[in-house]
C-alpha positions in Angstrom: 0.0 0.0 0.0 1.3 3.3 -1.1 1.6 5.8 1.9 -0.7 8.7 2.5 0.4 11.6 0.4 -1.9 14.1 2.5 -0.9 16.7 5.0 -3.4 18.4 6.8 -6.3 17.0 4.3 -3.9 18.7 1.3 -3.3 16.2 -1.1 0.9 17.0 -1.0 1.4 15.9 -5.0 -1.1 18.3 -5.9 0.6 20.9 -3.7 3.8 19.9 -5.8 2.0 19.6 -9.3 1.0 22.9 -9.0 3.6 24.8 -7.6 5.7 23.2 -10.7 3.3 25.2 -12.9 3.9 28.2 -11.2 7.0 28.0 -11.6 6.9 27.2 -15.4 5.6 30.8 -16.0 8.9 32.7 -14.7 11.3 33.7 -16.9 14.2 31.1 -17.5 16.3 33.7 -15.9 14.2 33.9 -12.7 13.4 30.5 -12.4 16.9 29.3 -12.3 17.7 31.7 -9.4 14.7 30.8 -7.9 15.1 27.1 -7.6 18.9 27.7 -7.0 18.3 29.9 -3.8 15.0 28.7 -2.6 14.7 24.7 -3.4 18.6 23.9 -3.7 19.3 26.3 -0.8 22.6 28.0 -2.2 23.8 31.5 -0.9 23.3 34.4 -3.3 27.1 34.6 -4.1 27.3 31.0 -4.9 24.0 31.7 -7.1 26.0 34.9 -8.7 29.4 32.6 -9.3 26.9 29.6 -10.6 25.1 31.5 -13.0 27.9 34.8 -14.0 26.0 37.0 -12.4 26.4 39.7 -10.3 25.1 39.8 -6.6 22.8 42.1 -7.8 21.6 40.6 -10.7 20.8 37.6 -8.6 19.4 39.9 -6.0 17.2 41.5 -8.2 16.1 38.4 -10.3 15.1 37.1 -6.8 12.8 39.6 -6.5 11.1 39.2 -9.1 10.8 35.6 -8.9 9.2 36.0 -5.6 7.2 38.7 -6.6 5.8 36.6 -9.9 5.2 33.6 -7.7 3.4 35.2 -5.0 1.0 36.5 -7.9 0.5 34.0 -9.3 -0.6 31.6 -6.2 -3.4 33.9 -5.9 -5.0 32.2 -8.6 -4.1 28.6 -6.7 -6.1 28.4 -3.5 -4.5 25.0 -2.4 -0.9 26.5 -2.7 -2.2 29.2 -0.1 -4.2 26.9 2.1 -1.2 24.6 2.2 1.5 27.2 2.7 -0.9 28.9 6.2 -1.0 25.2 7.4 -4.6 25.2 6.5 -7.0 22.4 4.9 -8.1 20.7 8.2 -6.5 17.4 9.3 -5.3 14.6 7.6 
């Protein structure tokens, strides 16, 4: 039996399935600094070395990113829910 993929009555894989989405409408550019700060958990300058940036390049790419993404999770009630550790009990 495959284990429950639910937290707090959110089914998790839908959580992930759509955050993916989101993150398919930045810009190449923002995504990759997105992912390499926020998922991979790099610092900024090893971002900036990574990529040829400058700090503030990456800095301001960050932005953004988070700007674009908090946007567009507007539109994605789940992602919200999920994120304010709402959605009941699993």
């Amino acid at each position: 039996e495959l284990p429950d993929r639910a937290v707090r009555g959110i089914d998790v894989d839908e959580v992930l399935r759509r955050f993916y989405a989101l993150l398919d409408k930045l810009g190449t550019e923002e995504r990759l600094v997105f992912v390499l700060r926020r998922v991979d958990d790099m610092q900024l300058q090893d971002v900036a070395k990574a990529m040829r940036l400058s700090l503030a390049t990456v800095k301001r790419r960050l932005r953004r990113a988070d700007a674009s993404l908090s946007r567009f999770m507007e539109s994605e009630p789940v992602l919200v829910d999920y994120l304010r550790g709402e959605g009941g009990e699993a």
